[in-house]
C-alpha positions in Angstrom: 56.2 79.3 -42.6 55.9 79.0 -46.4 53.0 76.9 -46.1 51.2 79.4 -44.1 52.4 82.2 -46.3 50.9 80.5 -49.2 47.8 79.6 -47.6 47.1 83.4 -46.9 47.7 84.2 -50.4 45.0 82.2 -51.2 42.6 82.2 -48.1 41.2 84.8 -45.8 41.6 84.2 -42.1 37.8 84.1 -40.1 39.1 86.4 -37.7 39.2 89.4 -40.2 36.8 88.5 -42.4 33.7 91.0 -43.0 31.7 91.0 -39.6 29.0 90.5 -42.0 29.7 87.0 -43.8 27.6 84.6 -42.2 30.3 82.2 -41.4 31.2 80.6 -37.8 34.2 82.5 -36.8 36.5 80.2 -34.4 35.6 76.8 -36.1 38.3 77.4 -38.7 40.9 79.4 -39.2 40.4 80.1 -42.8 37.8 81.3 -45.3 37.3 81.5 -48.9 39.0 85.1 -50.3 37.3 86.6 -52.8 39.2 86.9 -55.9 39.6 90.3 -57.8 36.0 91.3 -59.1 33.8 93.9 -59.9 33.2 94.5 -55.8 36.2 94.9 -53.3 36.3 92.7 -50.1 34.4 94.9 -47.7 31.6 95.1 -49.9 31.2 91.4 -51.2 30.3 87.8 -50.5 32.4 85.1 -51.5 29.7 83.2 -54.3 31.0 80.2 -52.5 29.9 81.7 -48.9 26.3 82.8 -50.8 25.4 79.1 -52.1 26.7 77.6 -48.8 25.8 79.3 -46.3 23.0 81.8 -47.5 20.9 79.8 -49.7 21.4 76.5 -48.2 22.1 74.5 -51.4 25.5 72.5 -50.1 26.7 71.5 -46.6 30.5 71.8 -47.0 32.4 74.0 -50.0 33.1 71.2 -51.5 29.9 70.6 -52.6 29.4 74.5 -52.8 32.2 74.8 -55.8 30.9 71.7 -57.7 27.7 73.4 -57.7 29.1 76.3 -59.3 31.7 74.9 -61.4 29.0 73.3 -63.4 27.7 76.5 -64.2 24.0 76.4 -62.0 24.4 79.3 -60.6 24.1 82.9 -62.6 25.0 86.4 -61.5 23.8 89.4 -63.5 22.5 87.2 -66.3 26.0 85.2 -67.0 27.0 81.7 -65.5 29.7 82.0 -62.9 31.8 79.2 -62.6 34.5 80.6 -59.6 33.2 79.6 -56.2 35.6 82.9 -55.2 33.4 85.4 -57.4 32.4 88.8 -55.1 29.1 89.2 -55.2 27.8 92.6 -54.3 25.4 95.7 -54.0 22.6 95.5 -56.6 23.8 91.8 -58.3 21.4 89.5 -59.3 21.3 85.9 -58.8 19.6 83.4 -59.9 19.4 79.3 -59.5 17.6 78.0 -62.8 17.1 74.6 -60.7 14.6 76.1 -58.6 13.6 79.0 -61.4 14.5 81.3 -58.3 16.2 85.0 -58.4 17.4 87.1 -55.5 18.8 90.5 -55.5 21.3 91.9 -53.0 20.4 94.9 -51.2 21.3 97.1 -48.0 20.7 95.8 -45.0 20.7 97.2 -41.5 21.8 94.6 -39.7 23.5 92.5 -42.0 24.9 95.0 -44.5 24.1 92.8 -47.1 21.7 90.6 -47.0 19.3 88.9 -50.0 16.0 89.6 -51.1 13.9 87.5 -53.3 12.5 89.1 -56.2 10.4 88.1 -59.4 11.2 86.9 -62.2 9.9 90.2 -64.2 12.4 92.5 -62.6 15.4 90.4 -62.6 16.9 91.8 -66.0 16.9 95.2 -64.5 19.8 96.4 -62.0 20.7 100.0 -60.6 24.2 101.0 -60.9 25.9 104.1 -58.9 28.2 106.3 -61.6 31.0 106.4 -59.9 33.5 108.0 -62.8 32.1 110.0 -65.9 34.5 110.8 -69.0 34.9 111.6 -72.5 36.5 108.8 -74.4 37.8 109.0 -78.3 35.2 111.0 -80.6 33.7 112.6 -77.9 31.6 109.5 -76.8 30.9 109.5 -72.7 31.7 106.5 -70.4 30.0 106.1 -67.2 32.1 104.0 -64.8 29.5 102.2 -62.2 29.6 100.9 -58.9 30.2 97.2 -60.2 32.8 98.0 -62.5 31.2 97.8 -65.5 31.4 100.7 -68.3 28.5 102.1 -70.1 29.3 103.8 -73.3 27.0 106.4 -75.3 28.2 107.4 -78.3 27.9 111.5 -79.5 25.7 110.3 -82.0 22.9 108.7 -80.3 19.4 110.6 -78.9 20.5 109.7 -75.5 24.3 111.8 -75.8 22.4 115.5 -74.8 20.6 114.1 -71.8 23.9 112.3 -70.4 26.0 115.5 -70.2 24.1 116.2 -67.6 24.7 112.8 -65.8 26.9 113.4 -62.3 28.8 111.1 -60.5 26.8 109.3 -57.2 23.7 109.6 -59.7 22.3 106.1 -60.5 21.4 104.7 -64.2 18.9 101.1 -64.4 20.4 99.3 -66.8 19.1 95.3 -68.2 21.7 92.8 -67.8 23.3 91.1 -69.0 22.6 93.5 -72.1 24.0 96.5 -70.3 21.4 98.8 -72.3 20.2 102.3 -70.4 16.6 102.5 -69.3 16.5 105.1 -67.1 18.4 108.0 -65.2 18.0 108.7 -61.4 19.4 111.9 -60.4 20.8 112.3 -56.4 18.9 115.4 -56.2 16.2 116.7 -53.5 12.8 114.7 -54.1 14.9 111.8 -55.2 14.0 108.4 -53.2 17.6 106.6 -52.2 18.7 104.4 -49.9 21.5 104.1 -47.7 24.7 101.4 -48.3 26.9 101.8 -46.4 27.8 104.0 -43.0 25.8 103.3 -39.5 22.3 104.1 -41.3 23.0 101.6 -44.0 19.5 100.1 -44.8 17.3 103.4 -44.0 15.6 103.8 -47.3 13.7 107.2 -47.8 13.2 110.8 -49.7 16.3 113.1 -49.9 15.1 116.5 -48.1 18.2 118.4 -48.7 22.2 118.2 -49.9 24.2 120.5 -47.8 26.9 120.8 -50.3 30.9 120.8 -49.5 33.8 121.3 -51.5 34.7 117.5 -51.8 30.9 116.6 -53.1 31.4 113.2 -51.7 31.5 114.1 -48.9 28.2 116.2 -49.1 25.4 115.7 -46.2 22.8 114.1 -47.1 19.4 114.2 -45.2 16.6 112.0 -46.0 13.1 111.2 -44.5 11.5 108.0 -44.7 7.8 107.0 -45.3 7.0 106.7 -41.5 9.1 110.3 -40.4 12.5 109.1 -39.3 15.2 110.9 -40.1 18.8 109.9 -41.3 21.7 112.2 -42.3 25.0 110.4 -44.0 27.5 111.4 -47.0 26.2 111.7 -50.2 28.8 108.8 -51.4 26.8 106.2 -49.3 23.6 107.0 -50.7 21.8 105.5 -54.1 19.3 107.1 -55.9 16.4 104.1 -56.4 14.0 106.0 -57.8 11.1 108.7 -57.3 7.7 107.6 -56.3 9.1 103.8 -55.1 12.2 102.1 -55.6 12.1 101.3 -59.2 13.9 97.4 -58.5 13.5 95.5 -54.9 15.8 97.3 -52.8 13.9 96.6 -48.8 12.1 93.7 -47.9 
């Protein structure tokens, strides 16, 4: 009974893992847990899981952690040595072996799936603002979707525009530097896509905001290139740009 208690602790029974992980489910009984990390468990792929099973580069974990204990494997521009790491929404990985990057993005069948992208693009990431405050001296912190905190400071030329930064809006930053490029408002004419929800995937132009008292849980309708039609929330939608998607979000 102790033994099994421990093992929990540090495993994750197949059975209630992710439906999305794309592991065989009644081989084993356990999986690799992710450890605590910038994405929650829902959300995430074990880095483990990604080198494994996704990419192909080892046939059992074993080979899978030695891989990334030796640091060949990067995520958002840093080496990660835990083979337990959650990777998520937006991260960037890349294998220096193969001078290969890939980006994770929404997927409609998969949830999450990865996309290969160029070299060019893979120091930029979007982030969702999920928590906006003033800090000490009146600076504001922007809280995003991966857990990381971007600072500007009352006294930089970028401090007026960000007052008028919401929450669920979007910012493309450069890793690993964490320096702000651009803003991308959730607003009407705003190209998003869709994380999360049934229509996770559907990638398209936000026609309107039908606005509620939480505003998370706002109705959002967009329209993609071809016509279709999706409504969701507005807290399962991310702002990717105006025109086109500003990174690789749809292959």
């Amino acid at each position: 009974m102790v033994r099994r208690v421990k093992a929990s602790l540090r495993h994750l029974r197949r059975s209630v893992a992710p439906p999305f992980w794309p592991i065989k489910r009644k081989e084993y009984t356990w999986t690799v847990k992710p450890s605590p990390g910038p994405h929650p468990l829902d959300n995430s792929i074990p880095l483990g899981i990604i080198v494994r099973d996704v990419l192909g580069y080892a046939q059992t974990m074993k080979e899978a952690r030695r891989i990334i204990s030796s640091g060949k494997i990067i995520v958002d521009g840093k080496p990660v040595k835990d083979y337990k790491f959650p990777v998520g929404l937006m991260d960037v990985i890349h294998v220096p072996a193969e001078d290969k990057y890939f980006r994770v993005i929404p997927d409609p069948a998969r949830k999450l799936r990865l996309a290969e992208i160029k070299p060019d693009e893979a120091g930029l990431k979007i982030a969702q603002i999920r928590r906006k405050m003033t800090v000490s001296n009146g600076n504001i912190q922007f809280t995003l979707h991966d857990g990381r905190n971007i600072l500007v400071k009352k006294d930089s030329d970028l401090y007026q525009k960000a007052l008028f930064f919401k929450t669920y809006d979007a910012l493309l930053i450069t890793i690993p530097q964490q320096t702000l490029q651009t803003h991308i408002p959730l607003d009407k004419g705003t190209l998003a896509i869709v994380y999360e929800g049934r229509n996770v995937g559907f990638l398209g132009t936000i026609q309107s905001i039908q606005q509620v008292f939480k505003r998370a849980r706002s109705l959002v309708e967009l329209k993609s290139p071809e016509g279709e039609i999706s409504r969701t929330i507005l807290q399962y939608v991310l702002p990717v740009g105006t025109e086109k998607p500003l990174v690789t979000v749809k292959v």
